[in-house]
C-alpha positions in Angstrom: -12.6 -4.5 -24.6 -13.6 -8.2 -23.4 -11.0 -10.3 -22.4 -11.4 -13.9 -21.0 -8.1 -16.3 -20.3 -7.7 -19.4 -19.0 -4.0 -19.4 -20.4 -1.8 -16.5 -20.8 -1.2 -16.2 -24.7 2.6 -15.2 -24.8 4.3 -14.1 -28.2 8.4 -13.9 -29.0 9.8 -11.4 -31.1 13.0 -9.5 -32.4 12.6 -5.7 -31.6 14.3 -3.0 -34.6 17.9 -3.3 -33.3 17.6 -6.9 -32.8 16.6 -6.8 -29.2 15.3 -10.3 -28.1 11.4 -8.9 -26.9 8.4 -10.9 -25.2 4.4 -10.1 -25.4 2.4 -12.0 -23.0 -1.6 -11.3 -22.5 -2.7 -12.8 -19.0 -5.9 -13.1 -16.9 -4.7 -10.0 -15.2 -2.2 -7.6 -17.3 -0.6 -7.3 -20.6 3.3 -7.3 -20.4 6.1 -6.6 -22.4 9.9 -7.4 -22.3 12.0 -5.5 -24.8 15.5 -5.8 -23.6 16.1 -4.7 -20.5 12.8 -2.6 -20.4 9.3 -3.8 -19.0 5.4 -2.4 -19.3 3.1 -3.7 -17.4 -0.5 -2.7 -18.3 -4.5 -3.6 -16.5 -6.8 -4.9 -18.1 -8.4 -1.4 -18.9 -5.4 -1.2 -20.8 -3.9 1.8 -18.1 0.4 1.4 -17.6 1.1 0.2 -14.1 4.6 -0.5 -14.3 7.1 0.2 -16.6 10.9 -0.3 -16.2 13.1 1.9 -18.0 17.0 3.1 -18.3 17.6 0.9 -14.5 14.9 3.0 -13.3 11.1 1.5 -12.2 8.3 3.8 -13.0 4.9 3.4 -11.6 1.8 4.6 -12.0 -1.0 4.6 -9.3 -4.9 4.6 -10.0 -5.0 8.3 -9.1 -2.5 9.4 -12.1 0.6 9.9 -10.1 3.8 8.3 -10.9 6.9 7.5 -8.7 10.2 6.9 -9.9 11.8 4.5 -7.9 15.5 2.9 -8.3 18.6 1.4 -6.1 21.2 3.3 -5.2 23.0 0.9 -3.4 22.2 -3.0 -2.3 24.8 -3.2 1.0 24.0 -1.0 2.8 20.1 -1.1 0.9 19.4 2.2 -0.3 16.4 3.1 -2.9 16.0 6.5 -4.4 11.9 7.6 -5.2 10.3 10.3 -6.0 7.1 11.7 -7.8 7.0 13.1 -10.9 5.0 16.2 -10.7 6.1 17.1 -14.1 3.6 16.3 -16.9 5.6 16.3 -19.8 8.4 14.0 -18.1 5.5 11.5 -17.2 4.0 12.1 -20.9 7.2 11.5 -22.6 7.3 8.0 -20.4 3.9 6.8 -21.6 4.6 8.2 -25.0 7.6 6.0 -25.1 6.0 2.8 -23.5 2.9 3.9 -26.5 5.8 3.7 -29.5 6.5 0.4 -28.4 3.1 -1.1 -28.5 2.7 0.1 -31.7 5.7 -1.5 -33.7 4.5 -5.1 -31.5 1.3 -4.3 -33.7 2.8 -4.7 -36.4 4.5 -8.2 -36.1 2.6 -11.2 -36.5 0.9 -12.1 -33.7 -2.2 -13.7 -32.1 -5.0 -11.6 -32.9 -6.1 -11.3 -29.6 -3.1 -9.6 -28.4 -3.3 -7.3 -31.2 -6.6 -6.8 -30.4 -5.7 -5.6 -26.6 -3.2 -3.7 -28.0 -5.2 -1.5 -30.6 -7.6 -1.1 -27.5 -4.5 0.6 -25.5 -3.4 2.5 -28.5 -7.2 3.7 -28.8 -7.6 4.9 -25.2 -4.8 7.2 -25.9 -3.9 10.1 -23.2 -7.0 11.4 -23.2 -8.6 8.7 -21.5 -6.3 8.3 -18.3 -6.8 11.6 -17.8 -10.4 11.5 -17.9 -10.3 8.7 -14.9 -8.1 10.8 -13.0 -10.3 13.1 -12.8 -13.1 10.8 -11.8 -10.5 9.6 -9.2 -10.7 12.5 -7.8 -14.8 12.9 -7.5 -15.2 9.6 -5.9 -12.4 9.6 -3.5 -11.2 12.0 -0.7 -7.4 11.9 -0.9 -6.0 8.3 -0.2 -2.9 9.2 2.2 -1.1 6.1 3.1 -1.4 2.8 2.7 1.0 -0.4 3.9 3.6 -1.1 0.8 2.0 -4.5 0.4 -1.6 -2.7 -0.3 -0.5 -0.5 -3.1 -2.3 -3.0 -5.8 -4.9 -2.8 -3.5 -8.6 -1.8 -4.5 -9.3 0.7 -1.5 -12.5 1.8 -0.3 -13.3 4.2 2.3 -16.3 3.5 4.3 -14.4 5.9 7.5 -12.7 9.4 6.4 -10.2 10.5 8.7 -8.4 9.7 11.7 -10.2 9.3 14.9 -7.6 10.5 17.0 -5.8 12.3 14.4 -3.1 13.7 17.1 0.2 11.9 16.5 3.2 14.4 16.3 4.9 12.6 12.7 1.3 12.3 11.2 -0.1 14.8 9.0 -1.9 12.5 6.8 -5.5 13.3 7.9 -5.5 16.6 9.0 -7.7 17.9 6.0 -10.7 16.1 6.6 -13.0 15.7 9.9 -13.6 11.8 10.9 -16.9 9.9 10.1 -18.4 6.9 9.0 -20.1 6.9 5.6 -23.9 6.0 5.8 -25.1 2.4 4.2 -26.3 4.2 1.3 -23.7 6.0 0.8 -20.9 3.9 0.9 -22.6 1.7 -1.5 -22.6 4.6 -4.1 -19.1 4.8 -3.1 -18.4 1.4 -3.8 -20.5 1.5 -7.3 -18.5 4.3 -8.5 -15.1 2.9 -7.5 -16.2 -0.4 -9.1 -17.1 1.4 -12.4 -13.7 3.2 -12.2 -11.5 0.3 -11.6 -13.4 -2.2 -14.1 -11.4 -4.9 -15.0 -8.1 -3.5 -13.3 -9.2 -5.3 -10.3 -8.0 -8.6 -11.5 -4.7 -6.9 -11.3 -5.9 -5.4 -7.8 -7.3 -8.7 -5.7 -7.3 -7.2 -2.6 -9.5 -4.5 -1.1 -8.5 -2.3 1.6 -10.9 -0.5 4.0 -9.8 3.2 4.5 -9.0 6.0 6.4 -6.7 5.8 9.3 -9.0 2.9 11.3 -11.7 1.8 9.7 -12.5 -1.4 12.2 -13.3 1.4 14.9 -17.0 1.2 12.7 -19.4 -0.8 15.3 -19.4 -4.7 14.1 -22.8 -4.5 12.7 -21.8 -1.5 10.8 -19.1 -3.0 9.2 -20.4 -6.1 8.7 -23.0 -4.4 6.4 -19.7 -2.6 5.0 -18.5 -5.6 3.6 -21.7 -7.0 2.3 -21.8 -4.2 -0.4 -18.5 -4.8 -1.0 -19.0 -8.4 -1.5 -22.1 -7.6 -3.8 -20.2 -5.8 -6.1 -16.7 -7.8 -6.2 -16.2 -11.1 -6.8 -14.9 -13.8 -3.8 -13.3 -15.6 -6.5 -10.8 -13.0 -7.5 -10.6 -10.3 -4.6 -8.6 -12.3 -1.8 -9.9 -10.7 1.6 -10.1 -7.2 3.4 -7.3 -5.1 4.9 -7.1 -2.3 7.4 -5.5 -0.2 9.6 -6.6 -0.4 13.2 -5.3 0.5 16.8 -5.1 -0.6 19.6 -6.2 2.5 22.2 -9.7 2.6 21.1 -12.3 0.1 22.2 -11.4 -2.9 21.5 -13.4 -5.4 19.8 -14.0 -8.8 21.1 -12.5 -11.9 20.1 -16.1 -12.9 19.1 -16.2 -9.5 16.9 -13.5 -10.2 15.0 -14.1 -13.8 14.2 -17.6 -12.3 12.7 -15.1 -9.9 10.6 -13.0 -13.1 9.9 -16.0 -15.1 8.3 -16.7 -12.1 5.9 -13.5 -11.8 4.6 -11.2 -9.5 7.1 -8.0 -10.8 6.5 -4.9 -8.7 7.8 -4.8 -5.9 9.6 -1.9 -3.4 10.0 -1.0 -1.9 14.0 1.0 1.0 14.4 3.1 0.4 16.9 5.9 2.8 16.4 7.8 2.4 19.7 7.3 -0.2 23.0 8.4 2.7 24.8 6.3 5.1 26.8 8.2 7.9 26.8 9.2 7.8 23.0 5.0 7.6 22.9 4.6 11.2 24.8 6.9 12.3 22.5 5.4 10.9 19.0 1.7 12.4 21.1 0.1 9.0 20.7 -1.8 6.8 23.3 -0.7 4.1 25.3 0.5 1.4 26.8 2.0 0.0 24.0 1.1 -3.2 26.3 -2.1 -3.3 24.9 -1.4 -3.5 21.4 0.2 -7.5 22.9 -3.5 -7.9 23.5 -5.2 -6.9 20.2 -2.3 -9.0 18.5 -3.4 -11.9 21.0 -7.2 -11.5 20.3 -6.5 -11.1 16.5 -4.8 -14.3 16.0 -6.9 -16.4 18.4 -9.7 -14.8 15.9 -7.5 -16.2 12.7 -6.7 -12.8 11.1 -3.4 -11.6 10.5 -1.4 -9.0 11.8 1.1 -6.1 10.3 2.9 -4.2 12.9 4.6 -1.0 12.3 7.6 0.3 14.1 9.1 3.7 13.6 13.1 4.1 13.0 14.5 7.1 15.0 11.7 7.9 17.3 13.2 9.7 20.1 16.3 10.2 18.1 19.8 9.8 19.4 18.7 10.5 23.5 15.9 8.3 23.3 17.5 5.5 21.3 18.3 2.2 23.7 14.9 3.1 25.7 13.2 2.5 22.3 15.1 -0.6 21.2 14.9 -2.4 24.5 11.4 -1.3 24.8 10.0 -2.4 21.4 11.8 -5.7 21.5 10.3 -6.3 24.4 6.3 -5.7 23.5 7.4 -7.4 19.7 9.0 -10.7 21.6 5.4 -10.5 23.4 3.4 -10.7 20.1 2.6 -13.9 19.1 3.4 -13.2 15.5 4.3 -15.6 12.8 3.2 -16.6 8.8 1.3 -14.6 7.3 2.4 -11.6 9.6 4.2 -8.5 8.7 6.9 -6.8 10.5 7.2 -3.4 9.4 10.1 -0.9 9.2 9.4 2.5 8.7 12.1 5.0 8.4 11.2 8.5 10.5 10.4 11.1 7.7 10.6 14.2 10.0 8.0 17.1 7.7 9.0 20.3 8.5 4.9 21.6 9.3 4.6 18.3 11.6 4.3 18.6 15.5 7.3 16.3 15.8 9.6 19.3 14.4 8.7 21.5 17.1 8.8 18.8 19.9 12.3 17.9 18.8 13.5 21.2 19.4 11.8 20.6 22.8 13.0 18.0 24.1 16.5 18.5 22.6 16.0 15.4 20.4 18.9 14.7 17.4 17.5 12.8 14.0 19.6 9.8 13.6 21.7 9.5 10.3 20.4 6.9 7.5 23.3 4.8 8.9 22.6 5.2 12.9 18.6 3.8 11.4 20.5 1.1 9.9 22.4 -0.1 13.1 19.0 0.2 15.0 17.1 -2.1 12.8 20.0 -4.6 12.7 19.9 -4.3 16.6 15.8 -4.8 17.3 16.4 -7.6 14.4 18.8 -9.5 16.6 17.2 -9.5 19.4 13.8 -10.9 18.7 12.1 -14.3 19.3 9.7 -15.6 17.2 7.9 -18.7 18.9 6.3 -20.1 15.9 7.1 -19.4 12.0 8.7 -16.1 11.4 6.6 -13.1 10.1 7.9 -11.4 6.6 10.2 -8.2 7.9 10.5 -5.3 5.8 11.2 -1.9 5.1 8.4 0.6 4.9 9.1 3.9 3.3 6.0 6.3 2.7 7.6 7.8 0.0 7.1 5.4 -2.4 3.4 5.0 -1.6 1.4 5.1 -4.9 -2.2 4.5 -5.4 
């Protein structure tokens, strides 16, 4: 199906019972207001988002779906979950399918009706045909920062290379590498093939696994000139990542390289300032020298995301890890275009952290104790220039 905008064509209509409804074909999605309810669809003509009954379904490149909804705004509380059941995700799509097809039937601009019958043609069968193509071309894609989910995301490094954090148990299924040249640029061929022209939906690409900047420069560099051969500057925004900071570190003159081809943010976890609440969480200090990658990433113009765990150490451990991780934040030299994140502790009952809390005697904190101890880091910091964007984290609602 080609499709070339410059202006969204948009289309007003009266649904069966009378409900006020709005079609809009754009450079990057299809969308539809009936009511209260919204679908959201790529330009490959695959649902995305759809809001339903007070309730946000969506749907990630891979075929899952997460259901996600508020529960309450004071104190903020948002309920998600996926839906592993295929005929409560079927009866979604079927629903969101019904709708398209009594839009077709109004008088509209032939070139929405034209994307339409192109959605109505792929049918079922299709998105499950891609999700099992998902599947060949990508090892499992664990976790990702919330603001990457629309992200394209290419892995050019599997794994973790330390892969020994207590709460982690994202990577423990695969052994760490890099990807050859050749290789990833299969990688990268396929993916492109799969995404199409979903990726003007997706404008970002993300560099997987768990620290894919650990890659030596010139390796990287010939990373993203694959990637850049096969995506286009003018849409795709820059590349994200996960790093840390207890590997290596790369120079200031390394990453300004990364920052001329297109490294644009790149996401710390941080977890705690304290190094006790470290040894306890099994992850590498000091947290001291995460201050210096911050420092050498924004004297090389890239952006920063910084992750900090809620309830680390539980109740016993909880002032050492405020005062602690106010302390290395106020030290960050963070501001626009930088991301504070806040990501509940989700203890899994197979992780290392379960066993250690027993241990070390160490009670979870309540969703309400969390609450007090992100109010309490949030009132105590100092931002010396503009103010990064602060936000929740929760890796349950991670889609892709």
């Amino acid at each position: 199906m080609s499709h070339s905008l410059g202006s969204p064509i948009i289309h007003e209509f009266k649904y069966n019972d009378g409900s006020p409804g709005l079609v809009g074909l754009y450079r990057d999605s299809l969308r539809v207001n009936v009511g209260n309810e919204v679908y959201i669809y790529d330009l490959e003509g695959r649902p995305v988002f759809l809001y339903l009954d007070g309730k946000l379904y969506v749907r990630g490149l891979s075929g899952i779906w997460v259901e996600k909804k508020w529960v309450s705004i004071r104190p903020p509380r948002r309920y998600s979950r996926v839906l592993r059941d295929k005929e409560e995700y079927a009866a979604i799509l079927t629903r969101s399918l019904k709708v398209l097809k009594r839009i077709l039937e109004l008088d509209i601009d032939s070139r929405i009706g034209g994307f339409i019958s192109y959605i109505l043609d792929r049918g079922v069968a299709r998105l499950e045909v891609e999700e099992r193509k998902f599947r060949e071309v990508y090892k499992p894609i664990s976790i990702l920062p919330p603001d990457q989910y629309l992200s394209i995301v290419l892995q050019p490094v599997e794994g973790c290379p330390y892969n020994m954090c207590s709460f982690c148990t994202f990577y423990r299924d695969r052994r760490f590498r890099f990807k050859s040249v050749d290789e990833f640029e299969k990688h990268v061929e396929e993916i492109k093939l799969l995404v199409g022209k979903g990726y003007y939906m997706r404008r970002k690409i993300f560099f997987a696994d768990a620290n894919a900047l650990i890659a030596p420069t010139d390796l990287l560099l010939k990373y993203m000139g694959i990637t850049w051969k096969y995506f286009d500057h003018g849409i795709i925004d820059g590349i994200y990542s996960f790093i840390d900071y207890f590997h290596k570190p790369k120079t200031v003159e390394e990453l300004i390289q990364l920052r001329r081809h297109g490294l644009r943010r790149v996401y710390i976890g941080l977890e705690s300032g304290s190094m006790e609440v470290l040894s306890i969480l099994n992850k590498p200090g000091p947290p001291s020298e995460s201050v210096k990658l911050v420092e050498s990433l924004k004297a090389a113009d890239i952006n920063v995301g910084v992750i900090i765990l809620i309830g680390a150490g539980g109740r016993e451990y909880y002032n050492e890890h405020v005062a602690n991780t106010v302390d290395i934040l106020n030290r960050m030299p963070l501001g626009k275009g930088d991301i504070l994140y806040y990501s509940r502790l989700k203890i899994r009952p197979d992780s290392a952290y379960a066993r250690l809390s027993e241990e070390y005697g160490i009670t979870a904190l309540s969703q309400e104790e969390m609450d007090r101890q992100i109010n309490e880091i949030n009132k105590k910091l100092v931002f010396h220039r503009d103010k990064p964007v602060i936000a929740e984290y929760d890796i349950d609602e991670f889609v892709y």
